[in-house]
N, C-alpha and C positions, 0 to 999 in steps of 0.2 A: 566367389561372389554369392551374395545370399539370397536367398529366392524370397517371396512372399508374394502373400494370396492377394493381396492387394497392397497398390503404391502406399509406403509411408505416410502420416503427416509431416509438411515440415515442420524444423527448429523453431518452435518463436523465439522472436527478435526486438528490443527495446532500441531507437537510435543512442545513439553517441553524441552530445554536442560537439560540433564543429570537425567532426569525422563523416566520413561516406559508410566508416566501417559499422556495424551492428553489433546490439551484445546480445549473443545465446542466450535465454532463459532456460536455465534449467528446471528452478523451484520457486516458487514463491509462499513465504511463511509471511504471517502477518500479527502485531501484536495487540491482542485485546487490552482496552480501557488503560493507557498510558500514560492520560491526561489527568489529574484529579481533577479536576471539575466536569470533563467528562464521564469518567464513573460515577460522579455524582449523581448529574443528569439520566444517569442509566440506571440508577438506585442500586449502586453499590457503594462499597467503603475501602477507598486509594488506599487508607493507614492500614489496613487490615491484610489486604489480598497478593497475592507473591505476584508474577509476571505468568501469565496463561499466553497459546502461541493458537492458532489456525490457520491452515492454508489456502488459497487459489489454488486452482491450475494453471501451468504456464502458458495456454492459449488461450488465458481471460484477456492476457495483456491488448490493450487497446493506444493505439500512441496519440499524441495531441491533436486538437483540431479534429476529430472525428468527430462524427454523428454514433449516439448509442441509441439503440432503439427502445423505447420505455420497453421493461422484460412482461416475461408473463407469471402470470399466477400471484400477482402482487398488487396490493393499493397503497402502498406505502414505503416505496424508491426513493431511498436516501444519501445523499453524498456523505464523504468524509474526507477530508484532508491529510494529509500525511508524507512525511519525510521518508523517501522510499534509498536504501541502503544497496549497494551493487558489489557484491564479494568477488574480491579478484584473485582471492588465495585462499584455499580450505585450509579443516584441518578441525579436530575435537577437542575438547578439553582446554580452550582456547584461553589462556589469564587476561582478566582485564585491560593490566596496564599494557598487554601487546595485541589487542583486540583491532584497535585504529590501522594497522598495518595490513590485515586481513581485509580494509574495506575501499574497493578498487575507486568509490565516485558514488555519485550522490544525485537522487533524482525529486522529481514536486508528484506527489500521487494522489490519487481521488482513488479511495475504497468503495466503492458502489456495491450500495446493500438492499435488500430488499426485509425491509426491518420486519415487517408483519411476520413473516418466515422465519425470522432469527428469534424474535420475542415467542413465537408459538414453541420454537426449538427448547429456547433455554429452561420457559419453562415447565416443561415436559420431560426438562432431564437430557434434551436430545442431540446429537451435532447439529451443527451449524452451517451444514454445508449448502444444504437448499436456499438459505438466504446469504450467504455470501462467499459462494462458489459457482458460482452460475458464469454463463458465455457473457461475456464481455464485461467483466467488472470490475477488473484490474486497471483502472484508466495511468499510464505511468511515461513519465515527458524523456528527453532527452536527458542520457546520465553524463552528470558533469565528471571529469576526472578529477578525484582528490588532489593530485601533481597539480592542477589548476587553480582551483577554487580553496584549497583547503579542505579542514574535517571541519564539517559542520555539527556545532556544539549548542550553536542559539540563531538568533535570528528571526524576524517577524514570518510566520505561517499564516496565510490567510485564504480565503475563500471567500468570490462573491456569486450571488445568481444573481441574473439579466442587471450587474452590475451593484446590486444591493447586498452590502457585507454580512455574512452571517457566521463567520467563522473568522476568531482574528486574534492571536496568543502566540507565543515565545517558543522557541524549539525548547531554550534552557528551563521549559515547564515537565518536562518529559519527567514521569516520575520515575522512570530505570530510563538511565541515558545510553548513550550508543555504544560504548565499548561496553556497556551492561548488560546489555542488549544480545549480541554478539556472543559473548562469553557466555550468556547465560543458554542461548540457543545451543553453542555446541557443545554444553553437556549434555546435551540429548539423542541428536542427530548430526553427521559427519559434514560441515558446513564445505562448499566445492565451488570453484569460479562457476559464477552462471546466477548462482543464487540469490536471489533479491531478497529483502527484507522491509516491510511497510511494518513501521514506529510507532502506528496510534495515531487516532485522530481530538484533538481539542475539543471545547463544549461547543456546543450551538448547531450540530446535524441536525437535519432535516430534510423535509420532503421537497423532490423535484418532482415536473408536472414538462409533458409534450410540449415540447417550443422552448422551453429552458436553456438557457446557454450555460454552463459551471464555468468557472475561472478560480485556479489556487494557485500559487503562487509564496516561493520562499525566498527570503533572503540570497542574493546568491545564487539563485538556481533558476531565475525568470519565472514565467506563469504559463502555464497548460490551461487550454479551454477545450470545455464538450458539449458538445446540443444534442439534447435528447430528443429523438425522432420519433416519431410515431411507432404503439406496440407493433411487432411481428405478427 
């Protein structure tokens, strides 16, 4: 038995649809500008830039129907929409066309960022972490099992705030798709059940404000909602 100075944190844990049972996070990676028209909007160039990757921490994860507290150190708390990926099988060097096998189900995610933080980071050369690594930003719904539902390849991704659409485009927009995705991660890093992966968000992010309610929602995968609660 192992001793330590103080009790562990636990596991974080994302539901399951239609299970009691939970899935372990282990990592959460996440892919920068996958959308052209969102790298647009961010003043970049889709045709030009290879796939860049950034992570959470596994206890950003936050599950549906919570309240998030507006964060601190930020005027400028942004949603983003996104097709969040649940790896049910590692493994590196992963080839495309067997990528889909590697990926256990499939969930509806909001990347909550704190843009002011990220835009001060980027350009200054600097990680990203302070704006979009922080306590609770991972907002991530019940993971459907691929056995179910299918690989999700396209399908409407949307986002409304206090019900007004502001986010609203095609999975099959993804400019590196999901087995691309995958493959391309695990030449990097040893991909392991547990691991999630958020795909990018579409054009149209923007800012939330105290009393906000989010709703995204994918094809296939129903809709996740968050009210942002007053700062900490």
């Amino acid at each position: 038995m192992v001793d330590y100075p103080f009790a562990p944190q636990p596991v974080p844990t994302v539901a399951i649809a239609g299970s009691a049972a939970r899935w372990p996070v282990r990592r959460i990676f996440c892919v920068g500008r996958n959308y052209a028209a969102h790298a647009r909007e961010m003043g970049r160039d889709p045709d030009r830039e290879p796939p860049f990757f950034f992570t959470k921490p596994a206890d950003a994860v936050v599950g549906d129907r919570e309240t998030v507290a507006y964060p601190p150190q930020t005027a400028n708390f942004h949603y983003e929409a996104e097709l969040v990926l649940a790896i049910g099988t590692g493994g590196t060097d992963i080839a495309r066309d067997k990528a889909l096998a590697h990926v256990w189900g499939y969930a509806v995610g909001n990347d909550l960022t704190r843009r002011d933080l990220q835009l001060q980071a980027r350009e200054l050369g600097r990680p990203w972490d302070w704006g979009k690594a922080f306590d609770r930003s991972a907002v991530i719904g019940p993971i459907h099992a691929a056995a179910d539902v299918g690989h999700i390849g396209g399908g409407s991704i949307r986002l409304a705030v206090n019900g007004e659409t502001r986010q609203d485009a095609d999975i099959g927009d993804l400019i590196w798709s999901v087995p691309e995705i995958v493959a391309i991660v695990s030449q990097s890093v040893e991909l392991k059940p547990g691991d999630l992966i958020m795909t990018g968000t579409p054009a149209g992010v923007g800012p939330l404000q105290v009393g906000d309610v989010c709703t995204v929602s994918i094809d296939g995968l129903g809709a996740i909602s968050t009210t942002i609660g007053p700062a900490r």
